[in-house]
ROROLO-728146 format. One record per residue (C-alpha): x, y, z; residue number from 1; residue in one letter. Coordinates in steps of 0.001 Angstrom, whole numbers, plus 524288, in hexadecimal, padded with zeros to 5 digits. Layout:
BEGIN
SITE	x	y	z	resi	resn
SITE	X	Y	Z	NUM	A
...
This chain:
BEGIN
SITE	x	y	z	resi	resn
SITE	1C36C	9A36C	DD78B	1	X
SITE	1CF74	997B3	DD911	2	X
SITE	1C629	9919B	DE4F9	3	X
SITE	1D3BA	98DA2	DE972	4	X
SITE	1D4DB	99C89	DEE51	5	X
SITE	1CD3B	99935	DF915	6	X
SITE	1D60A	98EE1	DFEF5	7	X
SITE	1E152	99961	E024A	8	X
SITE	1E3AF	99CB2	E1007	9	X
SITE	1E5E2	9AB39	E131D	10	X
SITE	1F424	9AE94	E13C0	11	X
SITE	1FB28	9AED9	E206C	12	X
SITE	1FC79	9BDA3	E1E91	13	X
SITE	1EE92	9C01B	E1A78	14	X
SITE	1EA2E	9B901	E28BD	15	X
SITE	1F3A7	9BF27	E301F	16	X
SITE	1EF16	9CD6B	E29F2	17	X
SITE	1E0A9	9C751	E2E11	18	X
SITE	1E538	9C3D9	E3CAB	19	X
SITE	1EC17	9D289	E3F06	20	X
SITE	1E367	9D98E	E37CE	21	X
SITE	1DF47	9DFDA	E4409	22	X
SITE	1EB27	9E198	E49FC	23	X
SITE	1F04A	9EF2E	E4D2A	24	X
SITE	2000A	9EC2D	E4F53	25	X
SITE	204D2	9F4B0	E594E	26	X
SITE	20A74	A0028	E54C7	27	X
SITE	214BD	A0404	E5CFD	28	X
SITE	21D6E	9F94E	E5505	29	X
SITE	21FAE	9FA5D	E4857	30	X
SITE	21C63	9EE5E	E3EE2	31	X
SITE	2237B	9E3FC	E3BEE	32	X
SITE	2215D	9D820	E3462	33	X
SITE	22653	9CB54	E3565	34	X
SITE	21929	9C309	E2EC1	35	X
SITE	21CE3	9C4F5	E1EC1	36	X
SITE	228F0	9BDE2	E1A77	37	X
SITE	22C82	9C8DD	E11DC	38	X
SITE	23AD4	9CAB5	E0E71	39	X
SITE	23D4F	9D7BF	E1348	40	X
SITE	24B76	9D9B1	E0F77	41	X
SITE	25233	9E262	E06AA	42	X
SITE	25098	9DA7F	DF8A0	43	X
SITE	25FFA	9D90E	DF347	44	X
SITE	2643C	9E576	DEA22	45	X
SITE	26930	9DB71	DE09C	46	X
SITE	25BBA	9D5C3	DDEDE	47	X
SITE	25522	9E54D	DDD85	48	X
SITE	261E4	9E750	DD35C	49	X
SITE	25E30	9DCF4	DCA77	50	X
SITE	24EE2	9DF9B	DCB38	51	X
SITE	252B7	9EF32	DC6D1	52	X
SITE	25B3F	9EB8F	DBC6E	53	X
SITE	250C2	9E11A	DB598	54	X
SITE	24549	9EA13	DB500	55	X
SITE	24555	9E7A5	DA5AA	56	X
SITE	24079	9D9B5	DA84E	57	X
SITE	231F7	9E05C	DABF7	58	X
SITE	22FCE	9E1D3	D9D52	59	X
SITE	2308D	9D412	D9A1D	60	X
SITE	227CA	9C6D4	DA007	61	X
SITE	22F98	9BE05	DA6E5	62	X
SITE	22F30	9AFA4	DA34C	63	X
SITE	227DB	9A61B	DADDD	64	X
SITE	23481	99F0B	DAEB7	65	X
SITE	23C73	9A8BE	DB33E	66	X
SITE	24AFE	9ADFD	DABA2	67	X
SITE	253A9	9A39B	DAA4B	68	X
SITE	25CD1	9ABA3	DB33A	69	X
SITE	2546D	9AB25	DBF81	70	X
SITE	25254	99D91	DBEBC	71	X
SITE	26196	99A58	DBC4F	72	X
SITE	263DD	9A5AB	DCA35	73	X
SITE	259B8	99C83	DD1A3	74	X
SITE	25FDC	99141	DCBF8	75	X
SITE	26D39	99657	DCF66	76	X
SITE	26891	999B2	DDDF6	77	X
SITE	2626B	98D07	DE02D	78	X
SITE	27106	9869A	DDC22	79	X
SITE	27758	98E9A	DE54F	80	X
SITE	26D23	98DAA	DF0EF	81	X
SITE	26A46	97FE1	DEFE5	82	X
SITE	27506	979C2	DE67A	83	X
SITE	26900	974C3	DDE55	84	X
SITE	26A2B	97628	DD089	85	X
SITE	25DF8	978F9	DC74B	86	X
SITE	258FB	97C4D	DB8F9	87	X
SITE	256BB	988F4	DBA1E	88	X
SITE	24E8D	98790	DAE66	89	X
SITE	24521	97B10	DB326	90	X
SITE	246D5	979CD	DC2C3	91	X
SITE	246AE	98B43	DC59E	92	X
SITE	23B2D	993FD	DC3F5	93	X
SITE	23B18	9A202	DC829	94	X
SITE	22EFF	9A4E7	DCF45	95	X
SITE	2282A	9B2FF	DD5F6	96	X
SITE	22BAB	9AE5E	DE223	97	X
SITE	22993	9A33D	DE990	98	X
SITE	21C41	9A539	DED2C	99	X
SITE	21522	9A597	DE196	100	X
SITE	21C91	99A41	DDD47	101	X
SITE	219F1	99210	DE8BA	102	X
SITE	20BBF	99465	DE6BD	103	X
SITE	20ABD	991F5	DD750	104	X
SITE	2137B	984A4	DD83A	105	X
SITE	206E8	97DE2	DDF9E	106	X
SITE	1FFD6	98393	DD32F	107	X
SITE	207F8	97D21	DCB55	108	X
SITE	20B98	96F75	DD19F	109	X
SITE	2009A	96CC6	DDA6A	110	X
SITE	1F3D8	964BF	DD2C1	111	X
SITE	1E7BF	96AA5	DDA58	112	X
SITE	1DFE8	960D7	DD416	113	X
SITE	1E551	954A1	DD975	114	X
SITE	1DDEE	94F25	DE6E0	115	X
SITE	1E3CE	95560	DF1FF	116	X
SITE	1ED5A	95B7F	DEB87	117	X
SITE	1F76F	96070	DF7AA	118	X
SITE	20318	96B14	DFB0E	119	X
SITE	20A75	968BF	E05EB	120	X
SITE	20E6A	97664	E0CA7	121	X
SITE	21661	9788C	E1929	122	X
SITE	20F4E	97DD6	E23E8	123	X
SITE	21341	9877B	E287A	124	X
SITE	214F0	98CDA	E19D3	125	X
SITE	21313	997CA	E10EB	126	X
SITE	2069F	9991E	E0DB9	127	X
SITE	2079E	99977	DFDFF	128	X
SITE	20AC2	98BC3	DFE7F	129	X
SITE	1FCA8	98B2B	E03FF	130	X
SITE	1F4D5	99167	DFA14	131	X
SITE	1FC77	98C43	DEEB0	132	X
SITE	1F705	97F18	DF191	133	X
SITE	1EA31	982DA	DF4FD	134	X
SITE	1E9A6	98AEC	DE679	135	X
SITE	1F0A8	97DE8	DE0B9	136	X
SITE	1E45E	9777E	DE4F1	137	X
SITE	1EA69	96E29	DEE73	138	X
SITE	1E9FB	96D78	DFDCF	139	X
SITE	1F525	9712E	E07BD	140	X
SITE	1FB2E	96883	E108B	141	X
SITE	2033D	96E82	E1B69	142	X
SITE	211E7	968A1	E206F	143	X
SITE	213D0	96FC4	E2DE4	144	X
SITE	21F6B	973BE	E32E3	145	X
SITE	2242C	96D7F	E3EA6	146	X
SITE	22C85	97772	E493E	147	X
SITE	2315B	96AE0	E4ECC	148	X
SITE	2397D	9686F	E42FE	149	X
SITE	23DF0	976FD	E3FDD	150	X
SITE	231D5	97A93	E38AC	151	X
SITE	23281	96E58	E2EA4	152	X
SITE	22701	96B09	E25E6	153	X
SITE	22007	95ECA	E2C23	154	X
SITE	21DEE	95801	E1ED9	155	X
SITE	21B53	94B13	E2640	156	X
SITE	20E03	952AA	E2871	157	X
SITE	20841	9504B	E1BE0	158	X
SITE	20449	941C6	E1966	159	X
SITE	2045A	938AA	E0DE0	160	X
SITE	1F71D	93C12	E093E	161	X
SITE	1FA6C	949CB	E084C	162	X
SITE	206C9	94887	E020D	163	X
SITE	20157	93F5F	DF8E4	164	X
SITE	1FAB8	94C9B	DF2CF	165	X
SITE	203CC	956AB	DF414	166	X
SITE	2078A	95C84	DE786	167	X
SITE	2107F	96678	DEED9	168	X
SITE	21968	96AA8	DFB36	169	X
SITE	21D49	9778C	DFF32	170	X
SITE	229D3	97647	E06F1	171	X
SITE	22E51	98504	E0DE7	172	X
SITE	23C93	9833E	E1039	173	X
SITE	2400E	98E92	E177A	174	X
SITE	232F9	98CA1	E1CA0	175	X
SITE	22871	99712	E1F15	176	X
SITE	22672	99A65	E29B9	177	X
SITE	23063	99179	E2F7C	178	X
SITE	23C4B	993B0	E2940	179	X
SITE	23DF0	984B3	E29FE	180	X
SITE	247A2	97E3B	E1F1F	181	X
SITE	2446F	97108	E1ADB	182	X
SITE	251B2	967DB	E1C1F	183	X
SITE	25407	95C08	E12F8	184	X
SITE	24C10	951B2	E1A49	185	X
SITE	240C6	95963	E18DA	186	X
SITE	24285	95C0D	E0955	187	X
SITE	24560	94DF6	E0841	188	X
SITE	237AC	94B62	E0F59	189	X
SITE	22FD6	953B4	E0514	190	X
SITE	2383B	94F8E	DF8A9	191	X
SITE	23470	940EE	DFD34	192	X
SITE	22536	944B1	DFE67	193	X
SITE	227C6	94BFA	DF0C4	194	X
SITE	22C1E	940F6	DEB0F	195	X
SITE	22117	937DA	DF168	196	X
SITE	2136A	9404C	DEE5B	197	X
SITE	21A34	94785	DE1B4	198	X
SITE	217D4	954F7	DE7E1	199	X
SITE	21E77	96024	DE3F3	200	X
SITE	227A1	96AE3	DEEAC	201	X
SITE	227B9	9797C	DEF56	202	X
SITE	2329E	97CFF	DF725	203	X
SITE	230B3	98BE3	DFC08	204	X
SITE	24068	99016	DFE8F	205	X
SITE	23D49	99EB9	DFE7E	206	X
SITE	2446D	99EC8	E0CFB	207	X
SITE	24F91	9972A	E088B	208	X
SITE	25B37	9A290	E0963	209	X
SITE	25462	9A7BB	E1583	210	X
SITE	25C80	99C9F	E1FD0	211	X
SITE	26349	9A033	E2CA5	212	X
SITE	26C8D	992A7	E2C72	213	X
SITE	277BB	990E6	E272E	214	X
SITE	27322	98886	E1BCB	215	X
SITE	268E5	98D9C	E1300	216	X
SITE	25CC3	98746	E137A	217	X
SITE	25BE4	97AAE	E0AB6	218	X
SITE	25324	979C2	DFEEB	219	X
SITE	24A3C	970CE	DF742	220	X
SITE	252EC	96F7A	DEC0E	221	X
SITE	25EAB	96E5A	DF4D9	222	X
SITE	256D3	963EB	DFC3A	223	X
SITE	251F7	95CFD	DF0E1	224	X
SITE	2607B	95C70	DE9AA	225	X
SITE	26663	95655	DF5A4	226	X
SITE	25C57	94BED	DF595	227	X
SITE	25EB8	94810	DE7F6	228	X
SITE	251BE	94F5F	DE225	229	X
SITE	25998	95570	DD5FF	230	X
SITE	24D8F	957B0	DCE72	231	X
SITE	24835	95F8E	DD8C9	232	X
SITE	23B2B	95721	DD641	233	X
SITE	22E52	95CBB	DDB37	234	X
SITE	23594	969DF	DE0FD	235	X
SITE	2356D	97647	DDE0B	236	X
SITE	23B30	98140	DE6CA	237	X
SITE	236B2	98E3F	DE7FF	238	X
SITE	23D85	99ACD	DEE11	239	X
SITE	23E39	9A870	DECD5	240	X
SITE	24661	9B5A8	DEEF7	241	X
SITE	23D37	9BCAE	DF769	242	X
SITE	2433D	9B697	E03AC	243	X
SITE	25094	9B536	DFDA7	244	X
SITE	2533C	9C186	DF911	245	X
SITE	248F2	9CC38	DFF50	246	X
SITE	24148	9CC6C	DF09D	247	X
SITE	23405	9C805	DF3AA	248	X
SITE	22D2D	9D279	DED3D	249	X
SITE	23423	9CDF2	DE1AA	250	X
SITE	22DCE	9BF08	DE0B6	251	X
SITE	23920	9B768	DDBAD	252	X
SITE	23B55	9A883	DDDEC	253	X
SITE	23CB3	99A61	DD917	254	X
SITE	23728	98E87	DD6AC	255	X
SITE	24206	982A0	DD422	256	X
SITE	241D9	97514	DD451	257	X
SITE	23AA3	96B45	DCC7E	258	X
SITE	23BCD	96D5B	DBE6C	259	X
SITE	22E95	96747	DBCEC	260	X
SITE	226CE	96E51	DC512	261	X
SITE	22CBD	97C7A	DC0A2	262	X
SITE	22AAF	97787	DB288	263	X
SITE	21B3A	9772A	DB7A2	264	X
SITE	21D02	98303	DBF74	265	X
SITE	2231D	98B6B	DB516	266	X
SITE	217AC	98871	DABCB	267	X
SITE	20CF6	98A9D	DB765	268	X
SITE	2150F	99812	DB90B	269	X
SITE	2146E	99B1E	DA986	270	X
SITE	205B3	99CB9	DAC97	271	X
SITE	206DE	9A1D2	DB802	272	X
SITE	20DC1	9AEFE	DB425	273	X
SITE	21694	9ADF4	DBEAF	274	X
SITE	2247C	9B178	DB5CD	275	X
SITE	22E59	9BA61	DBF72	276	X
SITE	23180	9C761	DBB4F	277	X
SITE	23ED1	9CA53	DB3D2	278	X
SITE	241AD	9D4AB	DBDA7	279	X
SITE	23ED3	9CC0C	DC709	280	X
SITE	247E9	9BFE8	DC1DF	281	X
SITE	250F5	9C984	DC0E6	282	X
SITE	2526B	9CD09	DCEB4	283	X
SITE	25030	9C012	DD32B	284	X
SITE	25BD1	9BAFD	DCA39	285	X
SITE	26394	9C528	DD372	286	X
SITE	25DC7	9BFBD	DE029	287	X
SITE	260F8	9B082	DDDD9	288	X
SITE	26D67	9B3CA	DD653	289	X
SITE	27339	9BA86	DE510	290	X
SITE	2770E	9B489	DF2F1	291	X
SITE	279F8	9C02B	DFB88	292	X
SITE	26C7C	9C792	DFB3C	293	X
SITE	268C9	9BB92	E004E	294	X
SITE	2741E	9B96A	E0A78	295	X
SITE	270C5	9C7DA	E0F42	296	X
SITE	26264	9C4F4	E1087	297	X
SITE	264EC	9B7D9	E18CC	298	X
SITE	26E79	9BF38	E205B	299	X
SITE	2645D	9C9A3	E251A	300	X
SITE	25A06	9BF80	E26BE	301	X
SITE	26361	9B736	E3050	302	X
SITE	26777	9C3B6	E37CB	303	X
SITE	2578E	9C662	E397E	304	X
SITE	255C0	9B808	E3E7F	305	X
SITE	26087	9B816	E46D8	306	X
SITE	25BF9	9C4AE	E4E42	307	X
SITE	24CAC	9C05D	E4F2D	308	X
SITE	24C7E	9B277	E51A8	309	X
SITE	253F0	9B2AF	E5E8A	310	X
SITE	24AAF	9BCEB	E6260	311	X
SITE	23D75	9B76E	E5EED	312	X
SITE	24217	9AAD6	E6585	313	X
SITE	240AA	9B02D	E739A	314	X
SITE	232F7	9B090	E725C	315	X
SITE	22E20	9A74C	E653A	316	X
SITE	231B8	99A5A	E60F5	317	X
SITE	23A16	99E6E	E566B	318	X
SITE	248BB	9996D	E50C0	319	X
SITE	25004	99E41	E4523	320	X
SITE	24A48	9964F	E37FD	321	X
SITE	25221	98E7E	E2DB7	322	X
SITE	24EC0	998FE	E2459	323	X
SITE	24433	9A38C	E1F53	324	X
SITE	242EA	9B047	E2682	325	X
SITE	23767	9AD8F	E2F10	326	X
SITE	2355C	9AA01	E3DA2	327	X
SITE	22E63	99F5F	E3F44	328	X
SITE	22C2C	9A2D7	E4F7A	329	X
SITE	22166	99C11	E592D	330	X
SITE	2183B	9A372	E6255	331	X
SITE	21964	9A19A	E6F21	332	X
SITE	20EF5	99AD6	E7691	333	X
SITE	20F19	9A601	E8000	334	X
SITE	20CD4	9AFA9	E740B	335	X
SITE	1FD4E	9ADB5	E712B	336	X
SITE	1FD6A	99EFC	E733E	337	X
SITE	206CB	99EC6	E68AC	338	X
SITE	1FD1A	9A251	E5F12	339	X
SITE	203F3	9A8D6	E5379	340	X
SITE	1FB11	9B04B	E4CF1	341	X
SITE	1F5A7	9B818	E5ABA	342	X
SITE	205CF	9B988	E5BAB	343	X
SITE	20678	9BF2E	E4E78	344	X
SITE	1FAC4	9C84E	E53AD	345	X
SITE	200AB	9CB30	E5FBC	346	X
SITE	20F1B	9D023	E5BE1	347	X
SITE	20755	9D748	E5049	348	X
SITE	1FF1E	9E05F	E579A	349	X
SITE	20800	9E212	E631D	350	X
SITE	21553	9E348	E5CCB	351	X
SITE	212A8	9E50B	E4D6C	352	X
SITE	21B85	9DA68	E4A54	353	X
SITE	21412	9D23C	E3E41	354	X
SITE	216CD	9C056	E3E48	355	X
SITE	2102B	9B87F	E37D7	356	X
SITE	20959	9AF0B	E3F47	357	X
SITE	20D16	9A055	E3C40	358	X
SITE	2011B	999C8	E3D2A	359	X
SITE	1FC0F	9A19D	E3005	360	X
SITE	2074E	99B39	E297E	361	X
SITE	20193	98D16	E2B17	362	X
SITE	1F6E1	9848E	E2A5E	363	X
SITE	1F0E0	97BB8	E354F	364	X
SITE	1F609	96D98	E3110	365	X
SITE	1F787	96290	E3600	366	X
SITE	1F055	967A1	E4212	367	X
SITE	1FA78	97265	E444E	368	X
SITE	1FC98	980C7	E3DF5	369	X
SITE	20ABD	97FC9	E3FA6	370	X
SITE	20C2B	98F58	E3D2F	371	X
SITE	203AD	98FE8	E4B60	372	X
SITE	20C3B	99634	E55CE	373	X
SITE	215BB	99BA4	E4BC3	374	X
SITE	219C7	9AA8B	E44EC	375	X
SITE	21F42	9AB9D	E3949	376	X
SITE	2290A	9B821	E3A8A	377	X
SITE	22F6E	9BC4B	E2DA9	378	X
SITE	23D21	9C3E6	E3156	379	X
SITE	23CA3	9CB8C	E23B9	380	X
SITE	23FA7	9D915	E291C	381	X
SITE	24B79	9E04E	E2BEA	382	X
SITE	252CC	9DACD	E3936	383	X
SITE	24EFD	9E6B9	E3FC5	384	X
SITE	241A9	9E47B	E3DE2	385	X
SITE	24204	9D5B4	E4191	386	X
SITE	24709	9D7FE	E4F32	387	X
SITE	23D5F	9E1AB	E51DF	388	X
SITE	231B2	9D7E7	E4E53	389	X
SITE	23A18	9CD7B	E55A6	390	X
SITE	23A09	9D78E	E61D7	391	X
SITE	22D22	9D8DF	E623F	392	X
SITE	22934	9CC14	E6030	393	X
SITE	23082	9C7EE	E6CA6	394	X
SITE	22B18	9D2E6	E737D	395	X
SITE	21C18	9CD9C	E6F2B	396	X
SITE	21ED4	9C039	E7370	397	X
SITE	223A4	9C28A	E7FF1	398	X
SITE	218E8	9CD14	E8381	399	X
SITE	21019	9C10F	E80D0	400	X
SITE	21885	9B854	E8A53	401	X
SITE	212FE	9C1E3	E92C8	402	X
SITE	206DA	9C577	E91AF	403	X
């Protein structure tokens, strides 16, 4: 066995199953669950349309590259959402969704063999980020965020030595769990670093049409263009349509950015069998190539925050994010010492309402698990369904107020 298998942590879900395994939620509610950030919308009929009328391409492999077509629709919605221009040919690469790419790109531009060999994560962060350096054969180093500056990476955490061998930096912009969106300043800190230790960014945008302000959220090519980086040097950019348009059972994203790296990429992928379906790049072709799915899905998403947040803010220390469609709410000292996972426990067995507690979604650094004190509640349901969870949460907090 890869001995590298045994340097994987458990996934959050697999140690929250562990802590409520012997839980009996009470059943005089019904469940609901607000811990798996599952898009739980209708996907667009336009999307189902174009998957029924391609069923021929099942009789024929797919090319690792992708159809020229996709990549020129993810090309063309890139243009339009960021006003950045690319080859769809060199700098776009059609991937089976975002996750498994974020995982194989370590694979493919981290060298395990080099001393120390580092990636630099956000913390809190999705956890593949994790495991995709640990399999890389390098070591994590953890960036927390800071709630004193709306959730921002602390990147001033890591020190010269460390940065000296990182080989590569996950950046979450709509963050998760936080929903944070990293401004200019920030992207010009990290390009700088880039350009200093030669490391290489992975910028996870799969939250990116998900945004409750006025302007959407801005990207790393956006960034990198208005700083002058026109060859996108040491970036790639990775997003998906699960979030953006209610498909995730269908695994469709991107990778763009660097020619040089997806030149690497695409040849790592070759072996890696990892070529998208026709049916597939057929559907997704519909999904990029259209606006208003999208519009309608933002729409219900801003109704749902709009309705909860006020409410959960009585009794947690919640606010409305920049983007995402998560809750990123504190516990209460009052409520078990402010100890999120006996919270998480607590409003499981007594109200059947599922979170996901936010200290499973971090790692202890720099003396601090800055998940500690936190839930992570995912607002994927129907409205209707969201209130009631929001209801009851209230109603757990303040029976703890006084107990």
């Amino acid at each position: 066995m890869n001995p590298l298998l045994g340097r994987l942590n458990a996934y959050p879900f697999e140690r929250l199953r562990a802590l409520t395994r012997d839980i009996t939620p009470n059943p005089a509610y019904r469940p609901i669950s607000l811990g798996i950030g599952e898009p739980r919308h209708p996907a667009p009929a336009l999307v189902e349309k174009a998957w029924c009328e391609h069923l021929e391409g099942l009789s024929s492999y797919p090319a690792t590259g992708g159809e020229p077509a996709l990549r020129q629709a993810i090309a063309g919605w890139i243009d339009r959402r960021y006003g950045v221009a690319l080859d769809p040919t060199t700098q776009v690469l059609p991937v089976n969704g975002s996750r498994e790419a974020l995982f194989s790109l370590a694979q493919t531009v981290v060298d395990g063999s080099r001393p120390h060999a580092t990636v630099v994560c956000p913390n809190p962060f999705y956890q593949i980020y994790e495991g995709a350096a640990l399999l890389a054969g390098a070591r994590p180093a953890f960036a927390n965020s800071d709630p004193a500056r709306n959730f921002a990476c602390d990147w001033g955490q890591i020190d010269e030595a460390t940065w000296a061998n990182t080989q590569l930096v996950y950046a979450c912009s709509p963050g998760n769990p936080t929903g944070a969106v990293m401004p200019l300043s920030e992207w010009e800190q990290l390009f700088a670093l880039s350009d200093r230790h030669g490391f290489v960014i992975a910028s996870d945008e799969c939250y990116s049409e998900i945004y409750f302000r006025d302007e959407p959220p801005l990207g790393a090519l956006q960034a990198a263009q208005a700083l002058g980086r026109h060859d996108l040097r040491n970036l790639v950019v990775l997003s998906s349509l699960s979030k953006r348009s209610n498909v995730p059972g269908m695994r469709s994203g991107f990778v763009a950015g660097d020619a040089d790296i997806l030149k690497a990429f695409l040849l790592y992928r070759t072996y890696h069998g990892s070529a998208m379906g026709k049916v597939v790049q057929a559907a997704s072709i519909a999904a990029w190539n259209d606006e208003t799915h999208v519009q309608a899905n933002r729409a219900a998403y801003r109704e749902k925050f709009a309705a909860v947040t006020p409410m959960l803010a009585e009794v947690l220390d919640v606010r409305l994010p920049d983007a995402g469609f998560y809750l990123w709410a504190g516990v209460p000292t009052h409520a078990h010492g402010g100890d999120d996972v006996a919270f998480s426990l607590g409003l499981l067995a007594q109200y059947n309402v599922a979170v996901l507690p936010g200290s499973l979604l971090a790692r202890e650094a720099h003396g601090v698990n800055p998940g500690a004190g936190r839930i992570r509640l995912a607002l994927v349901a129907e409205a209707a369904e969201c209130l009631e969870a929001a209801r009851r949460i209230v109603a757990y907090t303040r029976s703890l107020a006084h107990a």
